[in-house]
PyMOL Python script that loads the backbone (N, CA, C, O; Angstrom):
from pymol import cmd

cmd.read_pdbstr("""\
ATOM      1  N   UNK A   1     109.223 134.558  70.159  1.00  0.00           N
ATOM      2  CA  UNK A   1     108.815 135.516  69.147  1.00  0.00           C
ATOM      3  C   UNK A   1     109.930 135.646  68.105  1.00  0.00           C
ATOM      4  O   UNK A   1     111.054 135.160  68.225  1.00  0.00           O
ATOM      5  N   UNK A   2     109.472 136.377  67.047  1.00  0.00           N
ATOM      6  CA  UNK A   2     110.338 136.294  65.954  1.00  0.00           C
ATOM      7  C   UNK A   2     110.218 137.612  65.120  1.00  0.00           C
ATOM      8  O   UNK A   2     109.234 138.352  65.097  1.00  0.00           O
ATOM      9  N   UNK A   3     111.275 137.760  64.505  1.00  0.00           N
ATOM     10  CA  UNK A   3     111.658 139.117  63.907  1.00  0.00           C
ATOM     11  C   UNK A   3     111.007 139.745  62.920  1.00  0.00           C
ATOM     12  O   UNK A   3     110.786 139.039  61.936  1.00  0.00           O
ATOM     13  N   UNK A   4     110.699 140.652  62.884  1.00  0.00           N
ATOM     14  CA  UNK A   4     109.249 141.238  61.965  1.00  0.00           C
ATOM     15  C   UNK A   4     110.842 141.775  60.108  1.00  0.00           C
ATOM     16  O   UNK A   4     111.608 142.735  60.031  1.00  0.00           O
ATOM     17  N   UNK A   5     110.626 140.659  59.145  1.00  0.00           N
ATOM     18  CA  UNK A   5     112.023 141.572  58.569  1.00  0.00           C
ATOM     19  C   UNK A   5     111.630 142.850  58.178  1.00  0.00           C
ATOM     20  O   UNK A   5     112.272 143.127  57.164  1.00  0.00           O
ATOM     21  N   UNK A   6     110.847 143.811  58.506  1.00  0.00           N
ATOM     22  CA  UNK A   6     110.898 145.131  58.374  1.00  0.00           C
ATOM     23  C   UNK A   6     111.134 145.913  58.903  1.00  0.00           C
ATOM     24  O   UNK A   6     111.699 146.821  58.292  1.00  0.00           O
ATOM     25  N   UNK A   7     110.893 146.075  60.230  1.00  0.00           N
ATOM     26  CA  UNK A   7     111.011 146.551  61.656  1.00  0.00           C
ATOM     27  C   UNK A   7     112.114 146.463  62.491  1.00  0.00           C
ATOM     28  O   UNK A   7     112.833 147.275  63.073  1.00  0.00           O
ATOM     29  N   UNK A   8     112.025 144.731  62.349  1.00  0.00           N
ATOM     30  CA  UNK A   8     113.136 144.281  63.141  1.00  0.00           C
ATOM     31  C   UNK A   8     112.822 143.465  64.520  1.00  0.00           C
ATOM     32  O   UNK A   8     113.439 142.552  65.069  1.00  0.00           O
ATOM     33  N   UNK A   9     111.302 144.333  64.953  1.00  0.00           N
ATOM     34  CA  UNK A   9     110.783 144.228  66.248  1.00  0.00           C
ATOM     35  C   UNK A   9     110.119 142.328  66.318  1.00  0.00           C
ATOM     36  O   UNK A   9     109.714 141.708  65.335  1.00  0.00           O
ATOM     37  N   UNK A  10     110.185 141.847  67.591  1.00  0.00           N
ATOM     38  CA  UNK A  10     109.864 140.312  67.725  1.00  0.00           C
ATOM     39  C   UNK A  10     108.424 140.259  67.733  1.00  0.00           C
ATOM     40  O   UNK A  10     107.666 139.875  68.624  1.00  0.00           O
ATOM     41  N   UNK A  11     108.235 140.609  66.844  1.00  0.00           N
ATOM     42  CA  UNK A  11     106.206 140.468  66.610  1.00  0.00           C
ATOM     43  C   UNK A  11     105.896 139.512  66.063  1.00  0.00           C
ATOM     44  O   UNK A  11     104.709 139.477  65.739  1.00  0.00           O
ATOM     45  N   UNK A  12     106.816 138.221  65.673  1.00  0.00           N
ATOM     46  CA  UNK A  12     105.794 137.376  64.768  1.00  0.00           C
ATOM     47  C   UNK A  12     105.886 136.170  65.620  1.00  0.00           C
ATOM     48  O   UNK A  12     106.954 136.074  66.225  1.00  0.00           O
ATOM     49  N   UNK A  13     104.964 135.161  65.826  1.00  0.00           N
ATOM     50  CA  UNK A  13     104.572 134.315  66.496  1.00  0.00           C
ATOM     51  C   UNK A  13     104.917 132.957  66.046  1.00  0.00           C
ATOM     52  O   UNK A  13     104.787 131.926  66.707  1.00  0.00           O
ATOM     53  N   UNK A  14     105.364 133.069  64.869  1.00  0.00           N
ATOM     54  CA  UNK A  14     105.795 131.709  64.052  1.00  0.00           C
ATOM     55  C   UNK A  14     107.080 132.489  63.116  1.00  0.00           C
ATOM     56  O   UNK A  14     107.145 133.717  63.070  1.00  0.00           O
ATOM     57  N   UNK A  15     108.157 131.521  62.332  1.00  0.00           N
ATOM     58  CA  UNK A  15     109.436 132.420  61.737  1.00  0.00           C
ATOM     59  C   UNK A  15     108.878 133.297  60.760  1.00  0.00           C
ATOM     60  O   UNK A  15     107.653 133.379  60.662  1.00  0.00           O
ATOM     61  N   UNK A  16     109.505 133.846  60.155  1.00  0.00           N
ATOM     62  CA  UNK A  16     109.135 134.715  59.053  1.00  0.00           C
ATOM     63  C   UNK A  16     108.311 133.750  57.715  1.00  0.00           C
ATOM     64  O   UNK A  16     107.265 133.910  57.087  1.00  0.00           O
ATOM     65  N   UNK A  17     109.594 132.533  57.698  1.00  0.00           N
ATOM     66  CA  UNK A  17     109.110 131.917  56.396  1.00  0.00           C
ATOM     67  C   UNK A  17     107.457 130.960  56.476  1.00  0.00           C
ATOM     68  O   UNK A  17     106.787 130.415  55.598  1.00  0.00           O
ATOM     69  N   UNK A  18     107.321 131.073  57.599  1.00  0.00           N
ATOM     70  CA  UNK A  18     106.014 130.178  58.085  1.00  0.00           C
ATOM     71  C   UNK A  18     104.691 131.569  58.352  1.00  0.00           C
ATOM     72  O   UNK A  18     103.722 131.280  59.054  1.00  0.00           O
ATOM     73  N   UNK A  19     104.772 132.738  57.850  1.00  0.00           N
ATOM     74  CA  UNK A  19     103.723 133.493  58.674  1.00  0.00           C
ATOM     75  C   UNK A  19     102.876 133.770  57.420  1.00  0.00           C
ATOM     76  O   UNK A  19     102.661 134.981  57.475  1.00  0.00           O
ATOM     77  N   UNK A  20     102.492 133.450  56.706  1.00  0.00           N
ATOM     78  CA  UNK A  20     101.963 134.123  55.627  1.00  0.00           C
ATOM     79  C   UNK A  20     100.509 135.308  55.834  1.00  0.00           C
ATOM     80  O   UNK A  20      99.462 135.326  56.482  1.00  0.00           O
ATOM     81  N   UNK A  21     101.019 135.944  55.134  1.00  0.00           N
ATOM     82  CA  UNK A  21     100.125 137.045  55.051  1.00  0.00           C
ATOM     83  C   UNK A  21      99.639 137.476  56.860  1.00  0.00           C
ATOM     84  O   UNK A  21      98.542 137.768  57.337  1.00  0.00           O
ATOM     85  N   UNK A  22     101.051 137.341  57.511  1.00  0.00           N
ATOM     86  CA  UNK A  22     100.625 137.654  58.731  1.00  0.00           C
ATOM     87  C   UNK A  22     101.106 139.596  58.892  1.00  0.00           C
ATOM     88  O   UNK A  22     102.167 139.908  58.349  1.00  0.00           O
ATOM     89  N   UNK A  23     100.508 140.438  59.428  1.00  0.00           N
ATOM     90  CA  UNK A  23     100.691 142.093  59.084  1.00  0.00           C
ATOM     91  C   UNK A  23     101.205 142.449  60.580  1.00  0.00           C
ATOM     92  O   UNK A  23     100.477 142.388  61.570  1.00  0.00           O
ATOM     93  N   UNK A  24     102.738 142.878  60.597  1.00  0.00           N
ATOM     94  CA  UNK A  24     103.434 143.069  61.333  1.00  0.00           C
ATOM     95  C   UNK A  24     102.254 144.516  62.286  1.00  0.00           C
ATOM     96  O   UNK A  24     101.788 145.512  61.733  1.00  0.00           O
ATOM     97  N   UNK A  25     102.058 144.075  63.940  1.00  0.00           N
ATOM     98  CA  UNK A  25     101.280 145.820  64.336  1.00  0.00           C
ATOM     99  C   UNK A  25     102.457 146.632  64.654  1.00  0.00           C
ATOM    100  O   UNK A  25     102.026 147.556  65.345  1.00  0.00           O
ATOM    101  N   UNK A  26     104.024 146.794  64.469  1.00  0.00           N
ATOM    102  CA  UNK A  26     104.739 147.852  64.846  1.00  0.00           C
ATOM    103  C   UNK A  26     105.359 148.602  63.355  1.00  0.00           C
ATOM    104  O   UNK A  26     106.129 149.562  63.335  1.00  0.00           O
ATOM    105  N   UNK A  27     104.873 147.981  62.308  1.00  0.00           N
ATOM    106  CA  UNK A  27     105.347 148.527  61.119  1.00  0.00           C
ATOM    107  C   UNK A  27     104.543 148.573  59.539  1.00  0.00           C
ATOM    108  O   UNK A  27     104.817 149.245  58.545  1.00  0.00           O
ATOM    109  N   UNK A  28     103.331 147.453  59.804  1.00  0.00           N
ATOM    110  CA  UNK A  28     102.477 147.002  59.308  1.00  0.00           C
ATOM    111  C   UNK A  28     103.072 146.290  57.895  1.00  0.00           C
ATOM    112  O   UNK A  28     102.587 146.483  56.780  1.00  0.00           O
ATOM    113  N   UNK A  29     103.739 145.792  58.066  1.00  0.00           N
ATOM    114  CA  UNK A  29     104.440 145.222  57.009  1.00  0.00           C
ATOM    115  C   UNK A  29     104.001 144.127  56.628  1.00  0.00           C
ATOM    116  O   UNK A  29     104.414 143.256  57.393  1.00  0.00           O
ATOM    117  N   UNK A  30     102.969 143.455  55.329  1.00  0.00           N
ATOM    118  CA  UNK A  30     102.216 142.320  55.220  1.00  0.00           C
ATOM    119  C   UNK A  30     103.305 141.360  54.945  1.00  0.00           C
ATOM    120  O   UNK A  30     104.029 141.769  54.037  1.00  0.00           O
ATOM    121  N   UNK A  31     103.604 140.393  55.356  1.00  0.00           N
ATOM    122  CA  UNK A  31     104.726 139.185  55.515  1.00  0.00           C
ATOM    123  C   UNK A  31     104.678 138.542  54.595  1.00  0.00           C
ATOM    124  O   UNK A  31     103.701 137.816  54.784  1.00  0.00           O
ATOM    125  N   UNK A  32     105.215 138.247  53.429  1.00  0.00           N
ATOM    126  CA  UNK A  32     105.605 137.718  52.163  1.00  0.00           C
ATOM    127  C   UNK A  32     106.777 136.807  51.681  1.00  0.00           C
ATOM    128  O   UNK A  32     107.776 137.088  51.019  1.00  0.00           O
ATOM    129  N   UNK A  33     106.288 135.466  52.291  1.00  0.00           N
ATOM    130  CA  UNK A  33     107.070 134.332  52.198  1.00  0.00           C
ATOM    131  C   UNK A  33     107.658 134.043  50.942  1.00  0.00           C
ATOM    132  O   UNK A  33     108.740 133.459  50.871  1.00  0.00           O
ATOM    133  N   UNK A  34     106.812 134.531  49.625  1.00  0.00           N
ATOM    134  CA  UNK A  34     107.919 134.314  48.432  1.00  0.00           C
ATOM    135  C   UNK A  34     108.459 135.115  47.660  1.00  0.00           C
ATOM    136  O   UNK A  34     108.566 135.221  46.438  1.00  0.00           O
ATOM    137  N   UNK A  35     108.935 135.922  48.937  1.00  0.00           N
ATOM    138  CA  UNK A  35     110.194 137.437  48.706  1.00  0.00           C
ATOM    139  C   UNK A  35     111.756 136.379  48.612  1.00  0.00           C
ATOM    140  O   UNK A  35     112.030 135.467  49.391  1.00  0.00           O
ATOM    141  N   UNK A  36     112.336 136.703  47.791  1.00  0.00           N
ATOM    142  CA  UNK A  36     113.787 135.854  47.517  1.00  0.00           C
ATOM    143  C   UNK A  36     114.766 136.895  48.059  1.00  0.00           C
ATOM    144  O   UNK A  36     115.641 136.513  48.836  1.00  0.00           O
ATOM    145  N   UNK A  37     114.694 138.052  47.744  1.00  0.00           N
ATOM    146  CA  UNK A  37     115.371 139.482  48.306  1.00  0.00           C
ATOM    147  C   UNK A  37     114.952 140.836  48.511  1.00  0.00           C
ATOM    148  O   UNK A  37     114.056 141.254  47.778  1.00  0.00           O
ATOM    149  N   UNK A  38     115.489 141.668  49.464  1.00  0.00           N
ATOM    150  CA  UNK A  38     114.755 142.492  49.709  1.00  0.00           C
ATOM    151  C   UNK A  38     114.388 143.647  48.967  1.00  0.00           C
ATOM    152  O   UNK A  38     113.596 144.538  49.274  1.00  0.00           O
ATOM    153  N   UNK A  39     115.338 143.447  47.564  1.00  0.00           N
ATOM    154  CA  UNK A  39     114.930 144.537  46.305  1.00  0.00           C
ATOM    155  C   UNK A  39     113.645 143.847  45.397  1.00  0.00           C
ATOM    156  O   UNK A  39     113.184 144.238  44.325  1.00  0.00           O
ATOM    157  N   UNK A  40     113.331 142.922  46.060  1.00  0.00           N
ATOM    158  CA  UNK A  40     112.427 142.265  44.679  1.00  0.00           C
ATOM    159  C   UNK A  40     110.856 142.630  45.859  1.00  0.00           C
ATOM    160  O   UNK A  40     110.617 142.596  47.066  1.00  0.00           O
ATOM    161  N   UNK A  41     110.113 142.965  44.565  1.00  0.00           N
ATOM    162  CA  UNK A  41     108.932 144.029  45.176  1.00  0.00           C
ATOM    163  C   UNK A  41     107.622 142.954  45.000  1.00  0.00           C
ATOM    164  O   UNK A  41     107.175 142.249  44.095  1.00  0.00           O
ATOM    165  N   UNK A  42     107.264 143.274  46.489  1.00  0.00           N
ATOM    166  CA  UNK A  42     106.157 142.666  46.896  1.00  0.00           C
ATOM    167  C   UNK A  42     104.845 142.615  46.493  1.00  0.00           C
ATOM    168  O   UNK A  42     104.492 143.785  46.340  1.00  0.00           O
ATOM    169  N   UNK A  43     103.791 141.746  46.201  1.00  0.00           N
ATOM    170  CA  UNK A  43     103.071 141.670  45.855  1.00  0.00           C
ATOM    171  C   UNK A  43     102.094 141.956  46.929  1.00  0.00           C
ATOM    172  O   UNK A  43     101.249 142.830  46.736  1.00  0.00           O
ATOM    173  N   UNK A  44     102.137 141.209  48.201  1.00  0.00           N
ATOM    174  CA  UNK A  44     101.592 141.431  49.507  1.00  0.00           C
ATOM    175  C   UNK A  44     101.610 142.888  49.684  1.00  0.00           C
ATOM    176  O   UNK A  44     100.504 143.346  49.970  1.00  0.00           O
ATOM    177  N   UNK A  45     102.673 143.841  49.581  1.00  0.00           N
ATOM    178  CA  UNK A  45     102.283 145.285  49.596  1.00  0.00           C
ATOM    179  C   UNK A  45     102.703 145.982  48.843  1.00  0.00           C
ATOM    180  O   UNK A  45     103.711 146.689  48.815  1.00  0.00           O
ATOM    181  N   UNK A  46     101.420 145.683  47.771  1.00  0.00           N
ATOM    182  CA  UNK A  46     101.498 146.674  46.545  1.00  0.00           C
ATOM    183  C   UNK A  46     103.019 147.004  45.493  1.00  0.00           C
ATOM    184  O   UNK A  46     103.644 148.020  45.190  1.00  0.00           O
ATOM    185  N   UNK A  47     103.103 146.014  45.286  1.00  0.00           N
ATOM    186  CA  UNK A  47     104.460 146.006  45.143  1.00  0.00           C
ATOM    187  C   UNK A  47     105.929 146.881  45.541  1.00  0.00           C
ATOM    188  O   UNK A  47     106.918 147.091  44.839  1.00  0.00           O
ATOM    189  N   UNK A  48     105.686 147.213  46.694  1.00  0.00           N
ATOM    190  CA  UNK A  48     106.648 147.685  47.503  1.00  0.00           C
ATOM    191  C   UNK A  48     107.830 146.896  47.631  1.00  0.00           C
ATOM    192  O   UNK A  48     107.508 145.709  47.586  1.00  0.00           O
ATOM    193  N   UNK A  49     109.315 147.077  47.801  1.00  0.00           N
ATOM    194  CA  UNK A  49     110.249 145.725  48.385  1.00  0.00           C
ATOM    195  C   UNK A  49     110.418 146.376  49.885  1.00  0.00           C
ATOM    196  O   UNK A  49     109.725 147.212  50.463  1.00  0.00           O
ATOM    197  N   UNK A  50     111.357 145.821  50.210  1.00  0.00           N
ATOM    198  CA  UNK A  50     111.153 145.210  51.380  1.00  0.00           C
ATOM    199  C   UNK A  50     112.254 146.691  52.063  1.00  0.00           C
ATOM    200  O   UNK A  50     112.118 147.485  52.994  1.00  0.00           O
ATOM    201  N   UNK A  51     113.368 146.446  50.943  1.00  0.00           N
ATOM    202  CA  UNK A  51     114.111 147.717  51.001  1.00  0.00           C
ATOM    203  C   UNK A  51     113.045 149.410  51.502  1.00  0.00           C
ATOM    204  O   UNK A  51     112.808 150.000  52.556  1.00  0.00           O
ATOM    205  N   UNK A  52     112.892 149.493  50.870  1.00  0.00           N
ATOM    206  CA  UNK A  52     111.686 150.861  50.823  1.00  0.00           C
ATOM    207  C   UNK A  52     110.824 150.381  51.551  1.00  0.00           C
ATOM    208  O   UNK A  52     110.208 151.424  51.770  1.00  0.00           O
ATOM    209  N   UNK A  53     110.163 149.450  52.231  1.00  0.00           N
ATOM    210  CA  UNK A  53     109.617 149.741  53.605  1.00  0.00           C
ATOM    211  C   UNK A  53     110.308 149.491  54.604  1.00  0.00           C
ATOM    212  O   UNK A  53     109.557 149.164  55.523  1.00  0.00           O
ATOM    213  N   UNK A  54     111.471 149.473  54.932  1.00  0.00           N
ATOM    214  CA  UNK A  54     112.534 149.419  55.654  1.00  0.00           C
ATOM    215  C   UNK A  54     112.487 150.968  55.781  1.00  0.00           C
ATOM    216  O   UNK A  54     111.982 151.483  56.778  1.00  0.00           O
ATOM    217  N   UNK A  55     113.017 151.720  54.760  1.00  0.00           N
ATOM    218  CA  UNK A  55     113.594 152.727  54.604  1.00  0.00           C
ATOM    219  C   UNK A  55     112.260 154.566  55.289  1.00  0.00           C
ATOM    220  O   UNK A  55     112.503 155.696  55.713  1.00  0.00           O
ATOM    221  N   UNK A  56     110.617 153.509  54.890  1.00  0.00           N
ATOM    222  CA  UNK A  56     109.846 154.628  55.385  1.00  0.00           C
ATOM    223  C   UNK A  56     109.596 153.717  56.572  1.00  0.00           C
ATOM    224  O   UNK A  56     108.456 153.964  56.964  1.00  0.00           O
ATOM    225  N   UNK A  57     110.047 152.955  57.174  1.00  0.00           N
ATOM    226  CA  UNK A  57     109.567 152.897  58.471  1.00  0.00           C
ATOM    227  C   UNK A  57     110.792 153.375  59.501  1.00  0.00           C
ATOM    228  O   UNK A  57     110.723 153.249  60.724  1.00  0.00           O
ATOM    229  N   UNK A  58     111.726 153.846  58.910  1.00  0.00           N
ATOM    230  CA  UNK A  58     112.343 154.488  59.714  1.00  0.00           C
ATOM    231  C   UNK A  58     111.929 156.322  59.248  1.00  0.00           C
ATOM    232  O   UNK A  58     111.647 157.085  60.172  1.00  0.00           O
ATOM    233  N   UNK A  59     111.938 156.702  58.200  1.00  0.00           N
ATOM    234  CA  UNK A  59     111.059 157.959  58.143  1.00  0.00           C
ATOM    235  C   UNK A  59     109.828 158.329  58.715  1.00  0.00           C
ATOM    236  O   UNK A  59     109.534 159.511  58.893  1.00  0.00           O
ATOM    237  N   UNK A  60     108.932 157.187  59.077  1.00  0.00           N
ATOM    238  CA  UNK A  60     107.192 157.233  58.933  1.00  0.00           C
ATOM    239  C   UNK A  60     106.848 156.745  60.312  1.00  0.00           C
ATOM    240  O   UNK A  60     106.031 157.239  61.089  1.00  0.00           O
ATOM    241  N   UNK A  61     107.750 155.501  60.510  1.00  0.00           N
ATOM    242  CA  UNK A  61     107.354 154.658  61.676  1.00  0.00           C
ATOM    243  C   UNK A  61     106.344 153.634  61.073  1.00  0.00           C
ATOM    244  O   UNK A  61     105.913 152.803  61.872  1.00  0.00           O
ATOM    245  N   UNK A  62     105.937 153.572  59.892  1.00  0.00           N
ATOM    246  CA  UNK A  62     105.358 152.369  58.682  1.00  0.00           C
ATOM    247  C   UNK A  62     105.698 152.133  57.908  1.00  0.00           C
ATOM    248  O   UNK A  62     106.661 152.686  57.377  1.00  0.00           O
ATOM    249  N   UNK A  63     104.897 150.934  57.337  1.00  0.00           N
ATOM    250  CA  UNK A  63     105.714 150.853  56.329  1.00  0.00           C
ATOM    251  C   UNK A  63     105.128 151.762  54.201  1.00  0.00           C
ATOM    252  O   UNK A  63     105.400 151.642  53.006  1.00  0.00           O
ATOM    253  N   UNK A  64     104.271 152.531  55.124  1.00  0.00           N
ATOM    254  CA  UNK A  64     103.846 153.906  54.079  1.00  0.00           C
ATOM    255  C   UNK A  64     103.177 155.026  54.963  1.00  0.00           C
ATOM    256  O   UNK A  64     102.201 154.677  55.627  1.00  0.00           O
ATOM    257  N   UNK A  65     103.475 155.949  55.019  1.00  0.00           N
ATOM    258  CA  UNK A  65     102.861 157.267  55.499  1.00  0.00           C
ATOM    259  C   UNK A  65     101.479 157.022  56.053  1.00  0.00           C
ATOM    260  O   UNK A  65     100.950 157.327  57.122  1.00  0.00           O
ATOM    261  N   UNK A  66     101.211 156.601  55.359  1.00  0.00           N
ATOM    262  CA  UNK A  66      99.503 156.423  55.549  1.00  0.00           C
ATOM    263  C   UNK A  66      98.690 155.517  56.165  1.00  0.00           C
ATOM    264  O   UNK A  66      97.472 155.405  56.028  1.00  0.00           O
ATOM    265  N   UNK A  67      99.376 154.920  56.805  1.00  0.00           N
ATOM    266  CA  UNK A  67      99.630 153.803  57.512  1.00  0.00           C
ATOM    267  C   UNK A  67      99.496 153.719  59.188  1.00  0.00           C
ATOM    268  O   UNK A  67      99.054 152.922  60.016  1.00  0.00           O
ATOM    269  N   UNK A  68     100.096 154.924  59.174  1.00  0.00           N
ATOM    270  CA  UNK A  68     100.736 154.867  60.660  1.00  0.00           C
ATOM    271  C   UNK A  68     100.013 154.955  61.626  1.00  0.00           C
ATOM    272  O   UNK A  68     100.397 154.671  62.760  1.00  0.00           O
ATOM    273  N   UNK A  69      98.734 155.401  61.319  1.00  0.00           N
ATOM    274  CA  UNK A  69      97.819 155.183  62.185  1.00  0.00           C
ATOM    275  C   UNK A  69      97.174 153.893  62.698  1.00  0.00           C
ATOM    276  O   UNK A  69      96.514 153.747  63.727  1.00  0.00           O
ATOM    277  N   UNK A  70      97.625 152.641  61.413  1.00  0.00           N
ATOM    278  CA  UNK A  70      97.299 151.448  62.100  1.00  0.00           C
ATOM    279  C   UNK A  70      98.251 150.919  62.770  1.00  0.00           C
ATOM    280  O   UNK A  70      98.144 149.714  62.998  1.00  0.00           O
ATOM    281  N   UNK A  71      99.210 151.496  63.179  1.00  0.00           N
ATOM    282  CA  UNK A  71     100.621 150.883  63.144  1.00  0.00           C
ATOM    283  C   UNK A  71     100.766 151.050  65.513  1.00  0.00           C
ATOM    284  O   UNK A  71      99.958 151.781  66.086  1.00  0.00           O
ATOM    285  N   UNK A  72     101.703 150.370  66.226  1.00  0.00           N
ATOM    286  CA  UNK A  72     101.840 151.136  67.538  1.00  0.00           C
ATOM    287  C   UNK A  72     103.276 150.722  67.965  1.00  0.00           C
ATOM    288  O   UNK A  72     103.929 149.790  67.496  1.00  0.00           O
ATOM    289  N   UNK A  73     103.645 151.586  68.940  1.00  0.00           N
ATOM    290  CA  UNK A  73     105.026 151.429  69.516  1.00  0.00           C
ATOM    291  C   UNK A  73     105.265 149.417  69.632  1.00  0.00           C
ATOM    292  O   UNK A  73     104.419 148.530  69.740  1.00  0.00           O
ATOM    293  N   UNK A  74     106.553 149.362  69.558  1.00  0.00           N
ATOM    294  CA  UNK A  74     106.547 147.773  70.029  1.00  0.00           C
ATOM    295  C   UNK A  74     106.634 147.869  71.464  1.00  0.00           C
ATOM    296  O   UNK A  74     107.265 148.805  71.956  1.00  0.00           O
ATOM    297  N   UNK A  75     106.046 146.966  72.224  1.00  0.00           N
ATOM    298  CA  UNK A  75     105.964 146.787  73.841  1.00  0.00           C
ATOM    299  C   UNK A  75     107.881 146.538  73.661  1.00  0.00           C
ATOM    300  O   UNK A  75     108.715 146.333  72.779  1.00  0.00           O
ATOM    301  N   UNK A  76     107.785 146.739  75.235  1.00  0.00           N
ATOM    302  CA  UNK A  76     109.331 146.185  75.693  1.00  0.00           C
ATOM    303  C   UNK A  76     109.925 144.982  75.371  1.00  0.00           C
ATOM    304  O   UNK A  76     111.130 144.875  75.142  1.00  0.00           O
ATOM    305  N   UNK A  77     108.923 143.832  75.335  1.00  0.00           N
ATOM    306  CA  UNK A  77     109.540 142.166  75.190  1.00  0.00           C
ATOM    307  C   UNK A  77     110.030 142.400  73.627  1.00  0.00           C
ATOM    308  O   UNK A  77     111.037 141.845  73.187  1.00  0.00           O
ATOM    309  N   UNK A  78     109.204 143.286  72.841  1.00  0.00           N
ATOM    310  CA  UNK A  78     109.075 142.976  71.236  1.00  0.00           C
ATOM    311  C   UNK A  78     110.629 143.495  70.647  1.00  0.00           C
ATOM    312  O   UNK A  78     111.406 142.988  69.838  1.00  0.00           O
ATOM    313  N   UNK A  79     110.674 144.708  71.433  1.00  0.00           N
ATOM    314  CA  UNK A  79     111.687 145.834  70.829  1.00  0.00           C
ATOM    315  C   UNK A  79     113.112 144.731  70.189  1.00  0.00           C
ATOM    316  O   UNK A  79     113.754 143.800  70.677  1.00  0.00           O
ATOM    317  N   UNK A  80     113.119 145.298  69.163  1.00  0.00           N
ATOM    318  CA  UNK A  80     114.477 144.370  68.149  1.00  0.00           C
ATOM    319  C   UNK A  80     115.436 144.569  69.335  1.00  0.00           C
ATOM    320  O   UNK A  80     115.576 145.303  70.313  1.00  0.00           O
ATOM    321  N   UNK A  81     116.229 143.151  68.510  1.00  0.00           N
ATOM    322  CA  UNK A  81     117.407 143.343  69.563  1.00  0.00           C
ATOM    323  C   UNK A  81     118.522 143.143  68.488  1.00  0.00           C
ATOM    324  O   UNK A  81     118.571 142.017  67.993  1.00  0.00           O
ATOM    325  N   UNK A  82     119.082 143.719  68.220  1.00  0.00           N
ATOM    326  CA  UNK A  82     119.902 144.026  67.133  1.00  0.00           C
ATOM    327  C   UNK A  82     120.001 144.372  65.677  1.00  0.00           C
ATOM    328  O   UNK A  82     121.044 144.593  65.061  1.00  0.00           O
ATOM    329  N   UNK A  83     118.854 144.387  65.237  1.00  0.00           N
ATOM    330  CA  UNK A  83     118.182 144.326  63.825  1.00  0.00           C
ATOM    331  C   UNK A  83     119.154 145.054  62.968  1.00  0.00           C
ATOM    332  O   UNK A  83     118.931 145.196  61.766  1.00  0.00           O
TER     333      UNK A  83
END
""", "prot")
cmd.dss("prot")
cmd.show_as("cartoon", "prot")
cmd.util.cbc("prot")
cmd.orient("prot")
């Protein structure tokens, strides 16, 4: 498994740069392979960067408020390991 870059958590099944439009379930973060950095704002979510859903998924537990209901704890295997 592989590192969700929003979360942190090992939810993705292929690397980051190979998942396209794959939607993280512990942060819901839509995966956006032609992000160059994490201030440059996403098209995949609404032009959000990557920064600021970093920042409400540690406020929210998503990666927008409104969200969080699609969103669930990461199982034990997933939980980041150093992020």
């Amino acid at each position: 498994m592989y590192q969700c870059p929003c979360c942190g958590n090992n939810t993705f099944s292929v690397p980051p740069d190979c998942a396209i439009a794959f939607i993280c379930p512990v942060c819901f973060w839509e995966n956006d392979v032609f992000l160059n950095s994490p201030d440059e704002a996403s098209d995949e979510n609404g032009g959000m960067t990557l920064l600021e859903a970093r920042e409400n998924y540690l406020k929210f537990g998503a990666v927008q408020e409104h969200l969080v209901q699609f969103t669930r704890p990461p199982t034990p295997k997933e939980r980041k390991n150093g992020f």
